[in-house]
C-alpha positions in Angstrom: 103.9 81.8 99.4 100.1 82.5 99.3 97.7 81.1 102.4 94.7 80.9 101.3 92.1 79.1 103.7 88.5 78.0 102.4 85.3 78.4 104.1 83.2 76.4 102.1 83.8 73.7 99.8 86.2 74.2 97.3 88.1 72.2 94.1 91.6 74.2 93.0 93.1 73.7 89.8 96.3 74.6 88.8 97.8 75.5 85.5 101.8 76.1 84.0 102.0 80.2 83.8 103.3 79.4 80.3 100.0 77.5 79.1 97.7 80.2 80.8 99.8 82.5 78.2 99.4 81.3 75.6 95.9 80.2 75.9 95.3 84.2 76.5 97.7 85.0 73.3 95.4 83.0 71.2 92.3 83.1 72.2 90.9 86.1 71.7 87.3 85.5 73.6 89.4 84.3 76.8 91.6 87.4 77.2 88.3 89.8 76.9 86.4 87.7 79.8 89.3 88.3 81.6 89.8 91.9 81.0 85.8 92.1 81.7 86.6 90.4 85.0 89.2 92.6 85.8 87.4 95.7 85.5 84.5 94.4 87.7 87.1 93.3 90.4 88.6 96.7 90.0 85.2 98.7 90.2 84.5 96.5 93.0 87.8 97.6 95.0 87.0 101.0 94.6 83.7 100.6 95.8 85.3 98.8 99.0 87.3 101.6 99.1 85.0 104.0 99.2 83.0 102.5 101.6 85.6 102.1 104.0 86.6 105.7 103.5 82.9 107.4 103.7 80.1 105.0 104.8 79.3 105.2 108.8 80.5 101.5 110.6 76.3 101.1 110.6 76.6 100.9 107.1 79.2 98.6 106.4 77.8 96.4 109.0 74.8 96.4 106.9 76.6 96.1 103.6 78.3 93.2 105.2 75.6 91.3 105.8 73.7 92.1 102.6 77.1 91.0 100.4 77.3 87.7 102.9 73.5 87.2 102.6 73.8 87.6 98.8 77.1 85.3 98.6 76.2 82.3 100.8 72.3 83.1 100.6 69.5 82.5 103.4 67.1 79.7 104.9 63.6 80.5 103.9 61.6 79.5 106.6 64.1 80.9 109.4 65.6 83.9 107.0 69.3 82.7 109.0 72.1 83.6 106.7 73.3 80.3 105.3 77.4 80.6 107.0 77.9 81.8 110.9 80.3 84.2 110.9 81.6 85.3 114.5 81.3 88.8 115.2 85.1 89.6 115.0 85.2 88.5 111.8 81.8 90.3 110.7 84.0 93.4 112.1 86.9 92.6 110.2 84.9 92.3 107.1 83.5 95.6 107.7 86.9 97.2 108.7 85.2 98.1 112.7 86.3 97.1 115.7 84.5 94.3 117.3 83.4 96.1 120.2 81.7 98.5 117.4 80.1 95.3 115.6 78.8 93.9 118.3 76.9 97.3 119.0 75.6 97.7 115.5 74.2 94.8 115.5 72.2 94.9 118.5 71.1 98.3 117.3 70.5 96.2 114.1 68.3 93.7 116.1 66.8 97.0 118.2 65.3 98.2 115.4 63.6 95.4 114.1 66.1 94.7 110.8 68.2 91.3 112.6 67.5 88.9 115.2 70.4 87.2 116.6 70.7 83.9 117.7 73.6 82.4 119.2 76.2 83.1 116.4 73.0 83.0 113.1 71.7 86.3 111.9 68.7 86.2 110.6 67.6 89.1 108.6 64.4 89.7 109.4 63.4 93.4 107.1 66.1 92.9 103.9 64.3 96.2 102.2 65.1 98.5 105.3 68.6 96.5 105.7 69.1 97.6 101.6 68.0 100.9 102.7 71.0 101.4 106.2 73.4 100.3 103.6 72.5 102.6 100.8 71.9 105.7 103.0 73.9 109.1 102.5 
């Protein structure tokens, strides 16, 4: 069995294997958004790949907080990401260690990109946060 645990609000459906089936056997304009969304969720697994492979922990960190910032979104007026995440699971997210997180992201905040406040992040320079992740 399958734990799955929420961190926002969340409605679950459930449907008979045998229905879903069919529906896909049928109807042609189902199965091929579901083969589209497949492929993206495979590209995007390679991607994670990759960057878990090749990309310095300062970039993941930074490609963390851009994917969480683009997911859950940010306050205007205080540019806080919209979910506080603690750092160990940042770090987990970005497959460092904690110890390692916690540095980046001072370094983060040293340079100007992040300000941290108790457990909020507020992203402070998104263009030069875009351009840590997207470095070589």
């Amino acid at each position: 069995m399958n734990k799955i645990i929420a961190i926002s609000d969340t409605t679950v459906c459930s449907l008979p294997k045998n229905i879903f089936l069919d529906e896909l056997t049928y109807n042609s304009e189902l199965s091929i958004k579901m083969l589209k969304q497949f492929a993206l969720e495979l590209k995007q697994a390679d991607e994670l790949i990759i960057n878990l492979t090749q990309k310095a922990g300062v970039k993941r960190i930074a490609e963390t907080l851009i994917k969480i910032k683009d997911f859950y979104g940010q306050n205007d007026k205080t540019n806080a990401l919209n979910i506080t995440f603690s750092r160990n699971e940042i770090a987990s997210i970005a497959s460092v260690s904690t110890e390692s997180c916690i540095r980046m992201l001072a370094e983060l905040k040293k340079q100007g990109v992040i300000n941290l406040v108790n457990r909020e992040i507020q992203i402070n320079d998104f263009p030069k946060l875009k351009i840590i992740a997207n470095s070589k």
